[in-house]
C-alpha positions as a Markdown table, in Angstrom:
| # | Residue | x | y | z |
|---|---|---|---|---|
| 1 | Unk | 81.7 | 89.6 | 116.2 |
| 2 | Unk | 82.9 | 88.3 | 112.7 |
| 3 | Unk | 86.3 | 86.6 | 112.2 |
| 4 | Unk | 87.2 | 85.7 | 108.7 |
| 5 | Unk | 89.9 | 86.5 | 106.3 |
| 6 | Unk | 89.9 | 88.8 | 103.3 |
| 7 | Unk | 90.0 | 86.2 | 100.2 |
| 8 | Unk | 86.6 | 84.9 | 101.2 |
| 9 | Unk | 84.8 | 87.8 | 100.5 |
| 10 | Unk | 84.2 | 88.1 | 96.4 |
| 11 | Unk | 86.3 | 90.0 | 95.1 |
| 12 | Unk | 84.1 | 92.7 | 92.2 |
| 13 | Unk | 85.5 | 94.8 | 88.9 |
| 14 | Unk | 85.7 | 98.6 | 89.9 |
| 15 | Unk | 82.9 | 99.9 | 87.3 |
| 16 | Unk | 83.4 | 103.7 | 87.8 |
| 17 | Unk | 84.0 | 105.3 | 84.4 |
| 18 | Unk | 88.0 | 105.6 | 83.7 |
| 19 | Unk | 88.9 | 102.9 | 86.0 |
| 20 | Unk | 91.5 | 100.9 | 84.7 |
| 21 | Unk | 92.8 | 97.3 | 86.2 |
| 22 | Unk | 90.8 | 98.0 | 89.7 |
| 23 | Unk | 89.1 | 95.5 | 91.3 |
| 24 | Unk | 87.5 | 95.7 | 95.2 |
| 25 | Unk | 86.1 | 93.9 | 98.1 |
| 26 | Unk | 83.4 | 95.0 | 100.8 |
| 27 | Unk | 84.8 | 93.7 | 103.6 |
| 28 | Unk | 82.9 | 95.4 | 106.9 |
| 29 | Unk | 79.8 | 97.3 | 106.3 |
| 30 | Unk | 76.0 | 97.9 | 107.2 |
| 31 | Unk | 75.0 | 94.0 | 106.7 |
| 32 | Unk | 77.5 | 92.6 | 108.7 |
| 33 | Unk | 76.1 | 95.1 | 111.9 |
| 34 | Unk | 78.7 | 98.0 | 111.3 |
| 35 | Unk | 76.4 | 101.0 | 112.6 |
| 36 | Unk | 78.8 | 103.9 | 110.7 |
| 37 | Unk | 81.5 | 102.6 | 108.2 |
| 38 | Unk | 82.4 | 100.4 | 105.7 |
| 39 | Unk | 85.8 | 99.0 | 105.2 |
| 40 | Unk | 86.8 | 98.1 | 101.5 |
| 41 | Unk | 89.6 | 96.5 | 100.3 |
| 42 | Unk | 91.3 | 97.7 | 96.7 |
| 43 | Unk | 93.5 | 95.9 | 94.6 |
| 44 | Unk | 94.8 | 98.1 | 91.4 |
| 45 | Unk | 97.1 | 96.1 | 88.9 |
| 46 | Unk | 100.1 | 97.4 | 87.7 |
| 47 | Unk | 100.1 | 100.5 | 85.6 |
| 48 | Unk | 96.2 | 100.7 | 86.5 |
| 49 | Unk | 94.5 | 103.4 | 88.2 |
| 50 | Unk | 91.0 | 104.7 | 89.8 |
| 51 | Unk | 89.6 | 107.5 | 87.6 |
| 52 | Unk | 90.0 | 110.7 | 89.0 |
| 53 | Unk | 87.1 | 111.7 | 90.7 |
| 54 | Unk | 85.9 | 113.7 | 93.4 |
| 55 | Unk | 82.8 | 112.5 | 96.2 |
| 56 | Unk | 81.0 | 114.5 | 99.0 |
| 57 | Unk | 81.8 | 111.9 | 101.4 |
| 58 | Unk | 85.7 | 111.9 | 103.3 |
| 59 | Unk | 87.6 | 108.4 | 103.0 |
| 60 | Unk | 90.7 | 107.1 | 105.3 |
| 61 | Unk | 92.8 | 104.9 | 102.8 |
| 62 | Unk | 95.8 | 102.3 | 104.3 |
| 63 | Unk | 98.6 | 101.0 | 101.8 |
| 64 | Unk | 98.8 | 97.1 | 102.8 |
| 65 | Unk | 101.7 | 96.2 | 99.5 |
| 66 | Unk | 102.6 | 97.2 | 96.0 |
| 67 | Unk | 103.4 | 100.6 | 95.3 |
| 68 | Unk | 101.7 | 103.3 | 93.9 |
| 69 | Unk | 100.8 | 107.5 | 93.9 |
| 70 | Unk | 97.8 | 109.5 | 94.5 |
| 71 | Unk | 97.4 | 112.5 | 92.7 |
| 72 | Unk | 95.5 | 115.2 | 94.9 |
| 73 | Unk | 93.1 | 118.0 | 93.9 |
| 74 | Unk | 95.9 | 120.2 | 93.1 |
| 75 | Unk | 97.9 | 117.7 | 90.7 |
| 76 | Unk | 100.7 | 116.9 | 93.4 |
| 77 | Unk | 101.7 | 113.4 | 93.5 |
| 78 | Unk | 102.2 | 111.4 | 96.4 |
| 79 | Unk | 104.0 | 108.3 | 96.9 |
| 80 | Unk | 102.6 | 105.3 | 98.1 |
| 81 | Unk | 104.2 | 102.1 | 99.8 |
| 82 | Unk | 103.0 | 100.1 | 102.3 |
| 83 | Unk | 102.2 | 101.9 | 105.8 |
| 84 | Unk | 100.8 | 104.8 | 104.2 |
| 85 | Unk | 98.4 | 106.9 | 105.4 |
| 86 | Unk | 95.8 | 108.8 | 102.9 |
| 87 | Unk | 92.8 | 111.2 | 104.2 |
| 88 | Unk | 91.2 | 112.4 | 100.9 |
| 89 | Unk | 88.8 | 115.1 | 102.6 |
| 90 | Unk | 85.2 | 115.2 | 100.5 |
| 91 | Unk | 85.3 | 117.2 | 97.4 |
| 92 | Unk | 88.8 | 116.6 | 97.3 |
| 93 | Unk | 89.6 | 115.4 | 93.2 |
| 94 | Unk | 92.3 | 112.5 | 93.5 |
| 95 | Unk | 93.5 | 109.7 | 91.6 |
| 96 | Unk | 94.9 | 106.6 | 93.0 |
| 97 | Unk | 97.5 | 104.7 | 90.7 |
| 98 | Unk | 99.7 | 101.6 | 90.9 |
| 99 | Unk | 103.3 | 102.3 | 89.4 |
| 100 | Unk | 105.2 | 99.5 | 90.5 |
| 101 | Unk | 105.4 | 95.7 | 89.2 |
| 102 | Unk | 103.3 | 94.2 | 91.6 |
| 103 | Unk | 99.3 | 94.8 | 93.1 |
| 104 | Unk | 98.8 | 98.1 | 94.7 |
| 105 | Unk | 96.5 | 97.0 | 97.6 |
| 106 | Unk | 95.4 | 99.6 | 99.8 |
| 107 | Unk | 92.3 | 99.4 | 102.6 |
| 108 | Unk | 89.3 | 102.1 | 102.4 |
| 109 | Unk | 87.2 | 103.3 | 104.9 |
| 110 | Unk | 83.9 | 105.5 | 104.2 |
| 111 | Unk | 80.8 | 106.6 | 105.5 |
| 112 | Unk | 77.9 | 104.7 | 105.3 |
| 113 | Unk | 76.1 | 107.2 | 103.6 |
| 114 | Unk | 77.8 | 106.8 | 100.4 |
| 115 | Unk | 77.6 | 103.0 | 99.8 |
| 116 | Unk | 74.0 | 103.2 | 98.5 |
């Protein structure tokens, strides 16, 4: 078992082309024993935004604070706020971005498979 809490794990610039004020943290995955996914922890500053992008691999997203919208694969935008549920299926194009004053701060889980 591993207890700790979320600051202690380094905190890293999203480097994905057309990212814009993103920043994220690894926070459960293969080296800490997890046998099938890996929990990551997003932070997007205000009026930044994740480039939209599309992946082969499904993610399961949680809003923790801030607000926000993703924009799905059909240009529909979808409010977020804390207690918000996402499933962004794979192939699915989406765009996470932060509209409100504060962090958008959001937890992501994926497959191993697509960390490497």
């Amino acid at each position: 078992m591993k207890v700790f809490q979320d600051e202690t794990v380094p905190v890293k610039p999203v480097e994905m082309q057309g990212a814009v004020g993103c920043r994220m943290r690894c926070l459960i995955g293969p080296e800490d024993g997890a046998m099938n996914f890996t929990m990551r922890q997003f932070e997007v500053s205000p009026a930044g935004h994740t480039p939209q992008h599309t992946h082969d691999y499904e993610h399961e997203v949680f809003v923790l604070e801030g607000t926000g919208q993703i924009v799905d694969g059909q240009g529909q935008v979808h409010p977020l706020r804390p207690g918000v549920v996402v499933f962004v299926p794979p192939n699915e194009l989406h765009q996470f971005r932060n509209t409100g004053p504060g962090t958008l701060k959001f937890l992501c889980s994926i497959p191993h498979r697509s960390t490497g």
